[in-house]
C-alpha positions as CSV (number, residue, x, y, z in Angstrom):
1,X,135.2,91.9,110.6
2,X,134.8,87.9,109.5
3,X,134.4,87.6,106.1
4,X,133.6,83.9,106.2
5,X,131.0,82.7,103.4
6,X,127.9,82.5,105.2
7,X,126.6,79.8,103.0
8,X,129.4,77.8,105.5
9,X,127.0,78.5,108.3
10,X,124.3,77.0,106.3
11,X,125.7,74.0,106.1
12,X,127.8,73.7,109.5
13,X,124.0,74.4,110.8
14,X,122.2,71.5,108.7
15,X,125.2,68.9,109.7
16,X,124.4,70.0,113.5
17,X,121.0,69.9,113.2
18,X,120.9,66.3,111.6
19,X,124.2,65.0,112.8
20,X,125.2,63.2,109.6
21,X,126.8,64.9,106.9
22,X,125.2,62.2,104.6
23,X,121.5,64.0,105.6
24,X,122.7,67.7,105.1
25,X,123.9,67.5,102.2
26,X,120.0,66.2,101.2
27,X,118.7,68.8,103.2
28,X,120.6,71.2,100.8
29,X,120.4,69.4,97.6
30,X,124.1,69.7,97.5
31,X,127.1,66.2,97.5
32,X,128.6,65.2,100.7
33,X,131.9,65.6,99.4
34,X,130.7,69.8,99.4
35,X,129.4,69.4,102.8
36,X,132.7,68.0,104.3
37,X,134.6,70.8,102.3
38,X,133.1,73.4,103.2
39,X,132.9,72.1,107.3
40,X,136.9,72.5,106.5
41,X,136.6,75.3,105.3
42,X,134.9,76.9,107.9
43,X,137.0,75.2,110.8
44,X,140.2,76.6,108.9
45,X,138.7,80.3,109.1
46,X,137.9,80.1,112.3
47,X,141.0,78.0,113.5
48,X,138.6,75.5,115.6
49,X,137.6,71.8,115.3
50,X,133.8,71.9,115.1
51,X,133.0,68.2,114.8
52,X,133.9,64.8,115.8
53,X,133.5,61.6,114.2
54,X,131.5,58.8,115.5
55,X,129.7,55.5,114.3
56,X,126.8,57.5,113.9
57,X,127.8,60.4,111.5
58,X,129.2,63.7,113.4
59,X,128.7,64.8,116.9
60,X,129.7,68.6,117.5
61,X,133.2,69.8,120.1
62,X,132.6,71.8,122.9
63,X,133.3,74.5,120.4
64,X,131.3,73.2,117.8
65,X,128.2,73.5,120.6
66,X,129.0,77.3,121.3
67,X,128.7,78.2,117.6
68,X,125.8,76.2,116.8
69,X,124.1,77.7,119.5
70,X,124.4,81.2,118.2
71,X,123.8,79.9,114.6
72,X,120.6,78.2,115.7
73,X,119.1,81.7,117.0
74,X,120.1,82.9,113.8
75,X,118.3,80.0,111.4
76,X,115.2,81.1,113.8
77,X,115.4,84.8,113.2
78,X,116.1,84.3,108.9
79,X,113.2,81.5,108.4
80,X,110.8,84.1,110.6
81,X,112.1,87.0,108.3
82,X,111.5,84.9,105.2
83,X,107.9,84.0,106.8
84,X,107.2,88.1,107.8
85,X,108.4,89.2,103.6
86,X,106.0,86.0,102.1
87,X,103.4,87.6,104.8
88,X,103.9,91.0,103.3
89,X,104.2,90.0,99.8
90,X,101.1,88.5,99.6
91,X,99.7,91.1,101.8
92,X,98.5,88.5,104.6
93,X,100.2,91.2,107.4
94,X,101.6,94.6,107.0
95,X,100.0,98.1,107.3
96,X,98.9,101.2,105.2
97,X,99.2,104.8,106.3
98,X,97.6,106.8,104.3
99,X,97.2,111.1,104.7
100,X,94.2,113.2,103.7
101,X,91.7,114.9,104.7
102,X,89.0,114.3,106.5
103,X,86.4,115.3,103.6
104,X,88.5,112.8,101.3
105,X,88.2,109.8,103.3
106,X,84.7,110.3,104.0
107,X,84.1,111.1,100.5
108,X,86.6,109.8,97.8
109,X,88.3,107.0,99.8
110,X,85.5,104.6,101.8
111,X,84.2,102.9,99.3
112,X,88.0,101.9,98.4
113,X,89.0,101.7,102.2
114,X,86.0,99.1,102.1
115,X,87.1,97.3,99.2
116,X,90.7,97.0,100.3
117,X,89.8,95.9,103.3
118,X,87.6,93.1,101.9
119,X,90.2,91.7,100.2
120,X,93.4,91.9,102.6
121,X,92.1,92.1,105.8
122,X,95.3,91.9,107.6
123,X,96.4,94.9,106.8
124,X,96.2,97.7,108.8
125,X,95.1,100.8,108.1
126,X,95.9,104.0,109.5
127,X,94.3,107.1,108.4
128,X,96.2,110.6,109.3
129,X,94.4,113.6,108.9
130,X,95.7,116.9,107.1
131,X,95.7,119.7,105.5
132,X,97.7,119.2,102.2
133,X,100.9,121.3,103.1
134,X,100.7,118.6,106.0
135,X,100.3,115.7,104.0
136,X,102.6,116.7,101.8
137,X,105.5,116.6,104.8
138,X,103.8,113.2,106.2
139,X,104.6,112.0,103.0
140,X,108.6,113.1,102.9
141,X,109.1,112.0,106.2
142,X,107.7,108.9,105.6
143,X,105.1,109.2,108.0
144,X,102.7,107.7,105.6
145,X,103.0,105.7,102.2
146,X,100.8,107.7,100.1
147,X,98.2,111.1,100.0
148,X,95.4,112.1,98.4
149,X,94.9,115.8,97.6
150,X,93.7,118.2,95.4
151,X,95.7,119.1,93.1
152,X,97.2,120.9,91.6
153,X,100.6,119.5,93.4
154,X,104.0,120.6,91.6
155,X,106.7,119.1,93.5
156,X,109.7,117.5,91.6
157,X,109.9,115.0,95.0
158,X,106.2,113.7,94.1
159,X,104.2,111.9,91.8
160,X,100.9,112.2,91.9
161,X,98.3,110.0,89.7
162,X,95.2,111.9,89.0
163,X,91.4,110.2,90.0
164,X,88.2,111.7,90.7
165,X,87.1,114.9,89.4
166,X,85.1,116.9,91.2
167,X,82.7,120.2,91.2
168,X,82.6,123.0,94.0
169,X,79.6,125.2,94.7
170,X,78.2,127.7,96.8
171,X,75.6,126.7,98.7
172,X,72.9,128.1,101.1
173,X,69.9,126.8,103.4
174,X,65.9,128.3,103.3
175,X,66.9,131.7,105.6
176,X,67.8,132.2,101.5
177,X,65.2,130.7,99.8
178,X,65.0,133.7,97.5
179,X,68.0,132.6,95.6
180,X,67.3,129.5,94.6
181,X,66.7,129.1,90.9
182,X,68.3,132.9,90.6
183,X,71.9,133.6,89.0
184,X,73.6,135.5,90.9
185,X,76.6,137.8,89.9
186,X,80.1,137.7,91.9
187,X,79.2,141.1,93.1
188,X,75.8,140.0,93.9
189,X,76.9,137.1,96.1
190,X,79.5,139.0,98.1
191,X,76.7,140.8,99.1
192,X,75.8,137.7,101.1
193,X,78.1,136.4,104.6
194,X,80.1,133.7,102.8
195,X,81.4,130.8,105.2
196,X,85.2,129.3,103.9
197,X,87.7,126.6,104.9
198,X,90.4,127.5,106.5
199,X,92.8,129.7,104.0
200,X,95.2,126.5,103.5
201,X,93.0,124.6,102.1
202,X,93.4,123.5,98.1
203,X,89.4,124.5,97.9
204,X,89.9,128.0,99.4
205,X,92.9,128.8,97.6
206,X,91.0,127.9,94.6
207,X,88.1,130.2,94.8
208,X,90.1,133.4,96.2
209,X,92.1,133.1,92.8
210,X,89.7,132.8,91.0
211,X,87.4,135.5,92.4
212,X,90.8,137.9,92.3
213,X,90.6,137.2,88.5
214,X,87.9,138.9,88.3
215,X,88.9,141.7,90.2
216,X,87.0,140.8,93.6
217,X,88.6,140.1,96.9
218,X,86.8,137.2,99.4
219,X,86.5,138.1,102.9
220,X,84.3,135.8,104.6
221,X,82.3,136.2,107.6
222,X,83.6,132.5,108.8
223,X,86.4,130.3,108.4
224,X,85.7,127.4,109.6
225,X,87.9,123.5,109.9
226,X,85.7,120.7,108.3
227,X,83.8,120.5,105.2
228,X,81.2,119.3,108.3
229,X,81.1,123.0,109.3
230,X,80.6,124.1,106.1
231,X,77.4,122.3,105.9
232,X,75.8,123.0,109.1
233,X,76.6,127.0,109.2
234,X,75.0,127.2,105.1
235,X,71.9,125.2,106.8
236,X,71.4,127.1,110.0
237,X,71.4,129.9,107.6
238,X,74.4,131.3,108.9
239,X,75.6,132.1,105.2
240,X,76.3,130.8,102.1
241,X,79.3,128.3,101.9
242,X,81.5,127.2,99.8
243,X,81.9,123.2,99.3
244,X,82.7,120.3,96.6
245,X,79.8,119.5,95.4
246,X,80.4,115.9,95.6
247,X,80.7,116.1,99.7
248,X,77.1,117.9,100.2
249,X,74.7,115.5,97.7
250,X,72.9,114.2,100.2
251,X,71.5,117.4,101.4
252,X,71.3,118.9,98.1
253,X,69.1,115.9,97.2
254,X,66.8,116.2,99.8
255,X,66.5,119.7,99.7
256,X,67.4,120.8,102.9
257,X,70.7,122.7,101.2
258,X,70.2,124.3,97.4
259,X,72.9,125.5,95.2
260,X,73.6,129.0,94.3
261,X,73.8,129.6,90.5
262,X,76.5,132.2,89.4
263,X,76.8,134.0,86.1
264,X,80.3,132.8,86.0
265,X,81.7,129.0,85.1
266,X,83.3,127.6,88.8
267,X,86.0,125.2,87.4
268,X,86.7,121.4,87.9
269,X,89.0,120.3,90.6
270,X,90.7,117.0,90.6
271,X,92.2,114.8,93.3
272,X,95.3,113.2,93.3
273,X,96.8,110.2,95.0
274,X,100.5,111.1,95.8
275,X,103.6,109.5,96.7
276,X,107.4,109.8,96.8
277,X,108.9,110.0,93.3
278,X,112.1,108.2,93.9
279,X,110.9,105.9,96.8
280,X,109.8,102.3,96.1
281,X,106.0,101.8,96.9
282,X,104.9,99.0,99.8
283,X,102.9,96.1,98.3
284,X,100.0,97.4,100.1
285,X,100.7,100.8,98.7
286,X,100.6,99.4,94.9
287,X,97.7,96.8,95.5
288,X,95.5,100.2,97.0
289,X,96.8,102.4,94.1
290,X,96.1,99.5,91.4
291,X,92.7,99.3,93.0
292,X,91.4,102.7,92.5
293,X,92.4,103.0,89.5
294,X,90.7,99.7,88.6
295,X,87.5,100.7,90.7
């Protein structure tokens, strides 16, 4: 393998290009007399004569031609590379995967999605949809640049930066109008069909440990895949369900969907935004994490 300075190219290109060595070595802010040494230099690695001299400056040998043809491609291909990382640096191109759930985008992420979108609008997004097992292996193989979960997340392979903090509830429609404005005990509510998310979910997880705890085992009369669900079985009076409080405020403010008050303290949950610990971050990775946390 040639292990000829490439910087020799540089200028071998810039004294083609111009056909004076007097005007390459201004295009490179360098002396003439380094231009015509390093043209030696580079003809006595290669064991070719590259250039002629005429009244003009320097015109290029057949072999000179040949190189500066391939070298040429190559000045295109580098000052399109610098010209794709300026792009990318100052976000002006590029793209951002980012893995969730479909409750978390709708929920947590859109108003920063929005936001983001504003301000570099030539990035592209992509949104991939998850549990957070599934995110989790998006994530290690770099199928997307960052998550957000629920956490808890132990994993010595991630960091995760905590943001929101959010509530679950029970929740029910008017078929069980009775119990609004009643507390009801654990025992009292599993007398009731309770609708879950699918078992691995962060949410359902959750709640079965907690209600174990206490000495009580969940079996629900549905298990269902979207937070959507959740909702419409609680207000077709299906059941009562169980859902982040946060996701189901609009119905609970107009009434259509009332919260079940237990005797027992349901606790906090928090989402994270997660990413590889040892991996460096995209630009458009940081600039979305520096903008929730600023937001």
């Amino acid at each position: 393998m040639s292990m000829i300075n490439f910087e020799l190219y540089k200028v071998f290109y810039w004294a083609a290009k111009t056909g004076s060595l007097t005007q390459a070595a201004k295009s490179l802010y360098i002396t003439q007399p380094s231009v015509s040494h390093a043209i030696k230099q580079l003809e006595d690695s290669l064991g070719l004569s590259l250039f002629i001299r005429n009244s003009k400056g320097v015109a290029l040998t057949p072999e000179g031609a040949t190189l500066y043809s391939y070298i040429e491609q190559s000045h295109i291909l580098i000052t399109q590379a610098e010209k794709k990382m300026a792009e990318l640096k100052n976000l002006d191109n590029g793209e951002l995967r980012i893995g969730g759930s479909d409750s978390l985008f709708k929920h947590y992420l859109l108003p920063f999605i929005e936001i983001f979108h504003q301000q570099y609008p030539g990035i592209r997004l992509h949104l991939i949809h998850g549990t957070t097992p599934e995110v989790i292996s998006y994530l290690k193989e770099g199928l997307v640049d960052l998550g957000v979960v629920r956490m808890p997340i132990t994993d010595p392979q991630l960091e995760v930066r905590q943001g929101l903090q959010l509530q679950d509830c029970f929740i029910a429609g008017s078929r069980y109008a009775e119990l609004n404005q009643k507390v009801l005990s654990i025992e009292e509510l599993l007398q009731y069909p309770i609708i879950l998310f699918s078992r691995s979910s962060r949410a359902r997880m959750a709640i079965t440990d907690l209600f174990q705890g206490y000495g009580y085992e969940l079996k629900p009369e549905f298990e269902v895949g979207s937070v959507g669900l959740l909702i419409e079985f609680a207000r077709k009076g299906l059941g009562i369900s169980f859902v982040t409080r946060e996701f189901v405020s609009k119905e609970l403010e107009e009434g259509s969907l009332f919260e079940i008050k237990l005797d027992v303290q349901l606790p906090p949950a928090q989402v994270g935004m997660m990413t590889m610990r040892y991996m460096p971050l995209t630009t458009a990775a940081s600039k979305f994490i520096e903008l929730t946390r600023r937001t």
